[in-house]
Each structure stands twice: as structure tokens, then as C-alpha cells.
C-alpha positions as CSV (number, residue, x, y, z in Angstrom):
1,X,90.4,112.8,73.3
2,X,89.6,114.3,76.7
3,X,92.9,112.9,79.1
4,X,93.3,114.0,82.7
5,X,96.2,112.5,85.0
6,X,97.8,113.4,88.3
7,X,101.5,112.1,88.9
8,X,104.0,111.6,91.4
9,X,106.9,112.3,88.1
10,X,107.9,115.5,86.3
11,X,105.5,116.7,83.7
12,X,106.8,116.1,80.2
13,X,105.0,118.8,78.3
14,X,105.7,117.8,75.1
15,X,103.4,114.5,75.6
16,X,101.0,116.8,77.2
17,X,100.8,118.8,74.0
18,X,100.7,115.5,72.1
19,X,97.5,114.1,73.6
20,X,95.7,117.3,71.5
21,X,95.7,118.7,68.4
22,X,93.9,117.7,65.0
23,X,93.9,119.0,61.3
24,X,90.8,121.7,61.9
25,X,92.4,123.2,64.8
26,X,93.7,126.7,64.7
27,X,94.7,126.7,68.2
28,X,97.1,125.5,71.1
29,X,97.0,126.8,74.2
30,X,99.2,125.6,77.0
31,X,99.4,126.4,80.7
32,X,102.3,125.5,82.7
33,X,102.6,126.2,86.4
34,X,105.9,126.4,87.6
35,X,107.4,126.1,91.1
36,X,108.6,129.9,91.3
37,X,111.8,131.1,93.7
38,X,109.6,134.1,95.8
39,X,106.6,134.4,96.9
40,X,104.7,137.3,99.0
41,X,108.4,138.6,98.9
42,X,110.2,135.4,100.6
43,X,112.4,133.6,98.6
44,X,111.1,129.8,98.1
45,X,113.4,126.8,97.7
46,X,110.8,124.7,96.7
47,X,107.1,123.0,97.5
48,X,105.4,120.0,98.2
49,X,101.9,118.9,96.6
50,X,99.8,116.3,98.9
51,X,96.2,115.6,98.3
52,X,93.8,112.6,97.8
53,X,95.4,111.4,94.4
54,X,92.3,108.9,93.2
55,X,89.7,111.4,94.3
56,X,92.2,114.3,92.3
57,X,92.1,111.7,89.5
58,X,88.2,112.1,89.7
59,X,87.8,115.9,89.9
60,X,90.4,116.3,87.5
61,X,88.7,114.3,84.6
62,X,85.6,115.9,85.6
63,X,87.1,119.7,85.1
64,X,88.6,118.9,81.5
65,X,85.2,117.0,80.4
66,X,83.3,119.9,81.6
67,X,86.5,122.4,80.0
68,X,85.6,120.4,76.7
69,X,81.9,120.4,76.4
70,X,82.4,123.9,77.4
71,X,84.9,124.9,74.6
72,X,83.1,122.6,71.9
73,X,86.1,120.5,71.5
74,X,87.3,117.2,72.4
75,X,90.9,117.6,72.9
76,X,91.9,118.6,76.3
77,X,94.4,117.3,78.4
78,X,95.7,118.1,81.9
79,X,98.3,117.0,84.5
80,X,98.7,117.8,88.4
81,X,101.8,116.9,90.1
82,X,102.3,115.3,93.4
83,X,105.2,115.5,95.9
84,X,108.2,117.4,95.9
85,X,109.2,119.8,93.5
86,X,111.8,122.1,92.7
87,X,111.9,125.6,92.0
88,X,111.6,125.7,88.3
89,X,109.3,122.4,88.1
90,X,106.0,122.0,86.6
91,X,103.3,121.4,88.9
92,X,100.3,121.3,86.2
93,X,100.4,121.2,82.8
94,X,97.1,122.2,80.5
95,X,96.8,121.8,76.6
96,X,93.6,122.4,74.7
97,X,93.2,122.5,70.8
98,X,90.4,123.8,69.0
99,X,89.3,125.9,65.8
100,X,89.7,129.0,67.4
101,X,91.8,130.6,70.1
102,X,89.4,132.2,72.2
103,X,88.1,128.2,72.7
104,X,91.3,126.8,73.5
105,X,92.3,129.8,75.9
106,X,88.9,130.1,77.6
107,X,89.1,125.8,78.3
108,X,92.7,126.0,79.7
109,X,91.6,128.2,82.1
110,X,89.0,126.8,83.0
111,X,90.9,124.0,84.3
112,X,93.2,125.6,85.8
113,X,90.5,127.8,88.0
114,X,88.9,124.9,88.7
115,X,91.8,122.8,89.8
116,X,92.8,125.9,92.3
117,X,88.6,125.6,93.5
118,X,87.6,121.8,93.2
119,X,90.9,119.6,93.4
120,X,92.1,117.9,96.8
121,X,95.8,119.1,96.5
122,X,97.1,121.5,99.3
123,X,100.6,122.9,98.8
124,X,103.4,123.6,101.4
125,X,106.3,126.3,100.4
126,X,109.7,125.9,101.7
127,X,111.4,128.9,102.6
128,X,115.1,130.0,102.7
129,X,114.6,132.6,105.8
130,X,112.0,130.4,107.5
131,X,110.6,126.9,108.1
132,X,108.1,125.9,105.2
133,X,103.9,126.8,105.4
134,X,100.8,125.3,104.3
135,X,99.5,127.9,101.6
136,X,95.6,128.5,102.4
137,X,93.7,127.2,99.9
138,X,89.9,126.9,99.1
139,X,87.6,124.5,100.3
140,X,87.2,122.2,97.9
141,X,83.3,121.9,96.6
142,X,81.9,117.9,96.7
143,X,81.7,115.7,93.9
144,X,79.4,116.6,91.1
145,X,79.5,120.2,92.4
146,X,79.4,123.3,90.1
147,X,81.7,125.9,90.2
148,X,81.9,129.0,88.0
């Protein structure tokens, strides 16, 4: 079952890894990104993730039905996170399952390049030397756009 959700909650990975899985798979893969404590050298206290969350919904169901029919497989599930986080926090949260390996890594990150491409989510860093900063992001491409 192809599941796609964004949330204004921490990511509980463990029912992320639930929604895949089935007795012919031979794989698991699962991407976490986590709020990290530097970046570009500057020590980060935390971030914030805004976007358009029912149009993120959208693109975001789209990316893991596309990750799927690319993979051959039927079980992919992904997570974005909105709002405030912490350093240590999951932001996004991929699983795919499949027969094979090379499947279930090539899917998972296939989401997660298109989520940094396609999804409306921007993200602001705060910093412990400085005030916080908009990252730059990409532009994201229009509905039904293909990418990669």
C-alpha cells in the first residue's frame, strides 16, 4: 500500500516502517532526516518547516506513487514534518519494501530527491551565534511536473 502524509507531530518511525513490508520482500530501506546541530560550520539549535501542507499532501502522494511504479512495488510510505523541530528530530521519514535491495534503495531516494525538488516546504535554521535564515531552496516544479 502506497501511503504518503505530512504532519505537524514527531514522526514515529516504527509505524512508518509498519505501513510496508510483505512475505516476498527481501528488503527495507529507511530514510530518516534528522534536524542536525551544525550546518556550513554554525552550530544550529534547531529549524522550522513551513509550506503549503494540502498541496505538500498532493506532491507528496504523487512522489511515492511515481517511487512505486518506478521500483515495481506497492509498498512505499513517506512522512514530511511541519513546524518546529529540534535538533535530533525527524523531519521526513521514508520506508520502501521490495524483493530486492537495489528496488527498495533506489525508491527511497527517489522520494527523498524529489521531496528536496517538487515539495512546497521551505526550511528556516536557528542559529546559536546568529539570528535564524531561510535555507535556499529549489523552485518547486508545478503539479503533474516531471523531475528526474
Amino acid at each position: 500500500m502506497i501511503w504518503s502524509a505530512i504532519t505537524t507531530s514527531p514522526i514515529d518511525t516504527r509505524e512508518v516502517l509498519s505501513r510496508v513490508g510483505a512475505e516476498e520482500d527481501g528488503a527495507v530501506a529507511l530514510f530518516l532526516g534528522i534536524v542536525r546541530n551544525s550546518n556550513g560550520g554554525r552550530p544550529v539549535s534547531g529549524m522550522e518547516y513551513e509550506g503549503y501542507a494540502e498541496m505538500a499532501r498532493e506532491q507528496l502522494a504523487e512522489i511515492a506513487g511515481e517511487a512505486a511504479e518506478r521500483a515495481r512495488t506497492d509498498r512505499v510510505a513517506a512522512v514530511h514534518r511541519l513546524g518546529a523541530l529540534a535538533v535530533g528530530e525527524v523531519s521526513v521519514a521514508i520506508a520502501v519494501s521490495s524483493p530486492h535491495r537495489a528496488q527498495a534503495f533506489d525508491a527511497a531516494r527517489y522520494v527523498i530527491e524529489q521531496i528536496k525538488v517538487r515539495l512546497p516546504v521551505w526550511k528556516r535554521e536557528y542559529y546559536l551565534d546568529r539570528d535564524a535564515e531561510w535555507l535556499d531552496g529549489q523552485v518547486p516544479v508545478a503539479h503533474g511536473g516531471k523531475v528526474g
